[in-house]
C-alpha positions as CSV (number, residue, x, y, z in Angstrom):
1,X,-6.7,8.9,2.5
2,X,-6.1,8.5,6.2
3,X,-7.2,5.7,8.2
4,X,-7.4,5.1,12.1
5,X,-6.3,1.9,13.5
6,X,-6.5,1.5,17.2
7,X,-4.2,-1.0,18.8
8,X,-6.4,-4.9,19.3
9,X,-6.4,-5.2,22.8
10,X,-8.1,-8.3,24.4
11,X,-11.2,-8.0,25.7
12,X,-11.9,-8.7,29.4
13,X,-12.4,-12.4,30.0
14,X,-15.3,-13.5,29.1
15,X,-16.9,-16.2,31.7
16,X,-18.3,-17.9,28.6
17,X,-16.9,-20.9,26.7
18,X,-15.5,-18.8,24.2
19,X,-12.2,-16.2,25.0
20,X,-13.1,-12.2,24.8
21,X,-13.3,-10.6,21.3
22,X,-10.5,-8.0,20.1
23,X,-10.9,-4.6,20.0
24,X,-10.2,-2.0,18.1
25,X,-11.9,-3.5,14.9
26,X,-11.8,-1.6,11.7
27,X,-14.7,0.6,10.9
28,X,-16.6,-0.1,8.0
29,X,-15.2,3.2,6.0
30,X,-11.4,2.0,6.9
31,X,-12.2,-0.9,5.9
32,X,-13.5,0.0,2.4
33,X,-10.6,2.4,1.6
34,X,-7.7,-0.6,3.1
35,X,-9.7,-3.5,0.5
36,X,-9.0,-0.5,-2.2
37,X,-5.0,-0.2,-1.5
38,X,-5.3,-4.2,-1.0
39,X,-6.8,-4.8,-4.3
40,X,-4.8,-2.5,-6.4
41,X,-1.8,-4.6,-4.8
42,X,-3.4,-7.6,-5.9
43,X,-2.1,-7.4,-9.3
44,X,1.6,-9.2,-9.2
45,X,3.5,-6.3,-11.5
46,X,1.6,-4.0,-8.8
47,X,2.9,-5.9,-5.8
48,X,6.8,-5.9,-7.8
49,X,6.8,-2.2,-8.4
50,X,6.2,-1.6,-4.9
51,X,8.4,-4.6,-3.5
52,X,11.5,-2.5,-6.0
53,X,10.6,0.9,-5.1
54,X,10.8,0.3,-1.3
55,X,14.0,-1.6,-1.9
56,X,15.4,1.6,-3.2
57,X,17.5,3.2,-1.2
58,X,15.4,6.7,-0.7
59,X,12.3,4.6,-1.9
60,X,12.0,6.6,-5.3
61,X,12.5,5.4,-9.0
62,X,11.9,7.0,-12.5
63,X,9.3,5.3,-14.5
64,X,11.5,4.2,-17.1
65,X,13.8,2.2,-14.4
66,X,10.9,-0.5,-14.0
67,X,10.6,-1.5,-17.7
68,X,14.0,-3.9,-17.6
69,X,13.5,-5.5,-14.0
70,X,9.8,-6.0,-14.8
71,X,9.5,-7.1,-18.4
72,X,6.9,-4.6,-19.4
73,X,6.7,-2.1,-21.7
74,X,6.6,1.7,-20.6
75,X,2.9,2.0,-21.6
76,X,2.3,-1.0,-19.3
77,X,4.4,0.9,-16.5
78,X,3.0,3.6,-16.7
79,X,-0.6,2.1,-16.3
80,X,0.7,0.4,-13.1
81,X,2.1,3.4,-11.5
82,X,-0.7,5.1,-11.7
83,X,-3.4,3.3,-10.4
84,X,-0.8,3.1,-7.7
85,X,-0.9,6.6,-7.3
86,X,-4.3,7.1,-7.4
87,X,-4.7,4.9,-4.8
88,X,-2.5,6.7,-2.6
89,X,0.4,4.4,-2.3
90,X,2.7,6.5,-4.1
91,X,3.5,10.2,-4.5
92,X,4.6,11.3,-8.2
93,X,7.3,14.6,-8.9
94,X,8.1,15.5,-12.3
95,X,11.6,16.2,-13.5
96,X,12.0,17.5,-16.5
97,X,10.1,14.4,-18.9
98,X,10.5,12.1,-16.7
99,X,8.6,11.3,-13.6
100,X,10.0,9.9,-10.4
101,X,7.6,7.9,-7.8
102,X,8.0,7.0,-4.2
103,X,6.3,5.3,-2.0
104,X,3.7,7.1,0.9
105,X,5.3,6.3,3.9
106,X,2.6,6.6,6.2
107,X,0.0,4.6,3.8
108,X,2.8,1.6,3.6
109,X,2.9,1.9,7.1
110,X,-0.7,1.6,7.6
111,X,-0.6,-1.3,5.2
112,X,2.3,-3.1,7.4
113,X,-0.2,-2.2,10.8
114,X,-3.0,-4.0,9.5
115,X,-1.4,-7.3,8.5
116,X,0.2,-7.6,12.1
């Protein structure tokens, strides 16, 4: 998933009552695919994961590390991660039987663009 943001500039001034639009809006399709990654992140256990993997200090945990912070059970863990992977917040690599996640840079990035 890749999504363009422009930089908002202000508009020229308006000689209207009302001060100049921004531009650079998001375009319907960025849109859509940025309410996705919001709403998978609006589930709390979703939003913890992510707030602990980044916290990490190469951004990378095995599943089974997020079981005693969290209060979950693996199952539970598991179904977290990978919506989160599916929506493209997070990569996966398997080691042996266990499987390691870490955050997509450039999609966290892109997440941290559009809130500012």
């Amino acid at each position: 998933m890749y999504v363009n943001i422009e930089v908002m500039k202000l508009s020229n001034a308006v000689t209207s009552c009302c001060s100049g639009l921004l531009t650079g809006h998001l375009k319907n399709d960025d849109a859509i695919i940025l309410a996705a990654m919001f709403r998978v992140l609006g589930e709390p256990a979703r939003l913890q994961m992510l707030s602990l993997i980044a916290a990490q200090p190469n951004q990378e945990v095995c599943a089974c590390e997020l079981v005693e912070p969290l209060g979950l059970s693996q199952p539970t863990i598991s179904h977290h991660l990978k919506v989160m992977y599916e929506a493209g917040l997070l990569e996966k690599e398997r080691r042996g039987t266990w499987i390691y996640y870490r955050i997509v840079p450039k999609q966290l990035e892109l997440l941290r663009k559009v809130l500012s």
